[in-house]
C-alpha positions, 0 to 999 in steps of 0.5 A, spaced: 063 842 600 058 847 603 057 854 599 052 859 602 049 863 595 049 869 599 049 874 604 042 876 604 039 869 603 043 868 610 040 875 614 033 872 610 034 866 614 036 870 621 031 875 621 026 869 621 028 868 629 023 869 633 024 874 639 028 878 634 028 885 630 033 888 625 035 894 625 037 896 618 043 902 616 043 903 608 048 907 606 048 910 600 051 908 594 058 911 591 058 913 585 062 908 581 066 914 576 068 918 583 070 911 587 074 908 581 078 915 579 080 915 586 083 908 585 084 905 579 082 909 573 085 916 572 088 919 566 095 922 568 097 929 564 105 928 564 109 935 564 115 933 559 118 940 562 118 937 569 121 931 566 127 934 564 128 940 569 131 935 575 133 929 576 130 928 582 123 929 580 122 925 574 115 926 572 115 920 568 119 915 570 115 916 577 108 916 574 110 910 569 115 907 569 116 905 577 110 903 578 108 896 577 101 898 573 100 897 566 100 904 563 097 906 556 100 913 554 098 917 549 104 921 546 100 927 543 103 935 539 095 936 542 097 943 545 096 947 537 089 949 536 088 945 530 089 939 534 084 941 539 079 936 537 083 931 537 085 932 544 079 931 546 077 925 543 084 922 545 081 923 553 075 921 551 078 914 548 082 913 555 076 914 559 073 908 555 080 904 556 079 906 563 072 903 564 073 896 560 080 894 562 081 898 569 088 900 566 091 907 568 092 912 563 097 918 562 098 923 556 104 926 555 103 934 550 109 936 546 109 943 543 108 943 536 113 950 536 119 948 540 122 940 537 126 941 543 121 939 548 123 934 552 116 930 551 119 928 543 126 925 547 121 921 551 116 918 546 122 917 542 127 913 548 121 910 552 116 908 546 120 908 540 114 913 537 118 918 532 113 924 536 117 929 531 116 926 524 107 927 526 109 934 529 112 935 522 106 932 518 101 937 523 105 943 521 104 942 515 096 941 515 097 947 519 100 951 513 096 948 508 090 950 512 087 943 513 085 938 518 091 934 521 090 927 520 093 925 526 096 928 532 100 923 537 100 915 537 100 910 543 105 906 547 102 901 552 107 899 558 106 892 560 105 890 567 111 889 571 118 893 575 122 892 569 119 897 564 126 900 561 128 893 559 121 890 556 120 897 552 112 898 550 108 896 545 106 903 540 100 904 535 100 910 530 094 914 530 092 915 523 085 919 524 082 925 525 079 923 532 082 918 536 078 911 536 076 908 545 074 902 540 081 902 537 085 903 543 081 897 548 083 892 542 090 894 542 091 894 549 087 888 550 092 884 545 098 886 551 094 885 558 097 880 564 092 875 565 093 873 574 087 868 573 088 861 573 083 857 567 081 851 571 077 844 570 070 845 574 072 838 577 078 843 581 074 849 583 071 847 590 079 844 591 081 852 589 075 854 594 078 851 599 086 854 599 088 859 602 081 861 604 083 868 608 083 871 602 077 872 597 076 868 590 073 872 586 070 866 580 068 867 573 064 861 569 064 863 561 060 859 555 068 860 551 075 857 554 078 862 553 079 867 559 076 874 558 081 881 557 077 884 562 077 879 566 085 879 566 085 887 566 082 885 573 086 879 576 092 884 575 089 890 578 086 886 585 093 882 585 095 880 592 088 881 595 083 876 592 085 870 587 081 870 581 079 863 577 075 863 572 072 856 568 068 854 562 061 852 566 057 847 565 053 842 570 058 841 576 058 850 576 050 850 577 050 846 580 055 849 586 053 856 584 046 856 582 047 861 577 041 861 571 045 865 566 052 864 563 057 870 564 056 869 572 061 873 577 061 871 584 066 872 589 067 867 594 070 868 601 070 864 609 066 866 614 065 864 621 058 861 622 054 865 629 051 859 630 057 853 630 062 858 631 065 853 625 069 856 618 064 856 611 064 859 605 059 864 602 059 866 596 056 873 594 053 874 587 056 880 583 048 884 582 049 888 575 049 886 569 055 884 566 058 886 559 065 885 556 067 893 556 066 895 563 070 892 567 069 898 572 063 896 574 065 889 577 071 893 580 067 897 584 063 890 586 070 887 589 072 894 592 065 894 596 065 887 598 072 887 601 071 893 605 065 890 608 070 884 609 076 888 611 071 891 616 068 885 619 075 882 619 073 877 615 079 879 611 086 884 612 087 888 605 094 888 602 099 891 596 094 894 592 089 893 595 090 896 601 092 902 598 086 902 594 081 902 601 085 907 603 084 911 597 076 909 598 075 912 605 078 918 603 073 918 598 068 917 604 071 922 608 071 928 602 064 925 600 061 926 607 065 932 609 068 930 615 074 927 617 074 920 621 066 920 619 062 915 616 057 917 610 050 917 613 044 914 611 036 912 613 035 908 619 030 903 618 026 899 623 024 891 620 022 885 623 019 881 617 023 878 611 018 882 607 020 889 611 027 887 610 027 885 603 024 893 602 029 896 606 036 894 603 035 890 597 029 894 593 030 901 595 038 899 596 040 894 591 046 898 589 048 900 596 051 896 603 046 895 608 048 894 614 045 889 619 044 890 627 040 885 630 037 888 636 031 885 642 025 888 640 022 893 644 016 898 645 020 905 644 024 901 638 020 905 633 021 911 637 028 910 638 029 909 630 025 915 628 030 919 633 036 916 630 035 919 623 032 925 625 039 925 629 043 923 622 038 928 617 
């Protein structure tokens, strides 16, 4: 089985033709936090009042517990002044959950004067999470005129259609400031995994099934199968296959891969020049750490719009809402409706050129590539095209 390593390597080759010059379009990188806040990662405040005003408009139930996605909650009396700063650490600790296991987040506030908010029916029927003994205990701090020691707890909603059923998961928060470290490894005890562990002798079997859709691969030094790793095989879910394997001499060998952990996402293209299927796999470029699972998001959502848009794969499920979601963002990051983000025009024709102009100066972002016969008004067209887009 052939692998080509990756996309640059093969422009590399194709800009060595004589005859030849590229043309390349850099657009400019998206700023992670603002792609995944529209796609994966966004902290939800539930209204409890809206929750039990109309049947119709179930706040809660619509946001977690119809959706299929896993959901971590914090159930909080965080309205009252004196648990102020422990709503801010709360918020803090969900955006750390966000970043390392791509889960959604919700908080729901309770008032800490009114027992009657439906906010303790709904910690107490749905998390089993006793939200009226806590407001009790601030109210007393409060009188006393000393620190709460906590002002909420914690439920995680497994992946699945059937949350009432299957119930949550709930964690007292018993300090005066919520702990991201604390909640990630409460949530990472509880997370679907979607990935399927496999022999290294069994991956170019894997590679070469169902190959329309993108496999994204993970080689490890352990045997067991990252959390986050497993947070991301159920957010991609229905658009790429995700495996992951113990490496050793067959996965450098296949890969090419110098360290352990390597990420590559594997996908078919047709070859222009035999017009025949093979496989490319593209190496994921950052560097790789356990507690940001965001960035290899990020990774897969740039790389399969670049294939939804050369057709080389159609999106679906989650996916395809997740793309939507993406060029809305294009649209409201460029300003125009339907307009593509702009960027620098560059005229190359040698790989020292190109290398310049879409790996060191853009390695963080899409370069696209046409491939142009060279003429002598080339430059001239190029430096009019960019003066156009400025």
């Amino acid at each position: 089985m052939t692998i080509v390593s990756s996309w640059v390597y093969r422009l590399i080759l194709l800009l060595g033709f004589a005859g030849f010059s590229a043309r390349v379009l850099a657009q400019p990188s998206l700023n992670i936090e603002n792609v995944l806040a529209h796609t994966f990662i966004n902290t939800r405040v539930i209204d409890p009042a809206l929750d039990a005003k109309s049947e119709s408009n179930k706040a809660f139930s619509n946001a977690v517990l119809a959706d299929e996605d896993a959901y971590l909650v914090i159930f909080s009396v965080s309205e009252h002044e004196a648990c102020a700063s422990w709503h801010t650490s709360a918020l803090k600790a969900l955006a750390a959950v966000e970043r390392s296991l791509v889960c959604r987040t919700a908080i729901v506030n309770a008032s800490l004067t009114n027992l009657e908010d439906h906010a303790y029916t709904l910690a107490a029927t749905h998390a089993n999470v006793d939200l009226k003994k806590i407001a009790k205990e601030v109210k007393t701090a409060v009188d006393a005129g000393e620190e709460p020691t906590s002002c909420g707890a914690a439920a995680y909603f497994p992946f699945g259609d059937n949350k009432e059923e299957v119930g949550a998961e709930a964690i007292e928060l018993n300090e005066s400031t919520v702990s991201g470290k604390q909640l990630i490894e409460f949530a990472a005890q509880h997370v679907d995994n979607l990935s399927s562990r496999v022999q290294t002798s069994m991956i170019e079997q894997f590679l070469r099934s169902d190959v329309q859709v993108p496999k994204a691969i993970l080689i490890t030094k352990g045997k067991e199968t990252p959390e986050h790793w497993k947070a991301l095989s159920v957010a991609f879910r229905g658009a790429i296959t995700f495996i992951d394997a113990k490496g050793d001499d067959r996965t450098k060998d296949l890969f090419k891969h110098e360290k352990l952990p390597w990420i590559g996402l594997a996908f078919s293209q047709t070859d222009p020049e035999t017009g025949t299927q093979q496989m490319s796999v593209q190496n994921f470029p950052g560097t790789l750490s356990n507690d940001r699972a965001d960035y290899i998001a990020q990774f897969l959502l740039e790389m399969s719009a670049a294939l939804q848009m050369q057709g080389s794969v159609q999106l679906s499920g989650k996916m395809e809402e997740s793309f939507k979601k993406l060029l809305d963002l294009n649209e409201a990051l460029s300003g125009k409706k339907g307009q593509p983000l702009k960027g620098k025009v560059s005229v190359v024709s040698t790989k020292e050129e190109f290398n310049d102009a879409c790996v060191e100066q853009n390695a963080a972002a899409l370069c696209l590539v046409a491939f142009v016969k060279p003429s002598a008004s080339a430059d001239a067209d190029a430096d009019a095209d960019a003066d156009a887009d400025a």
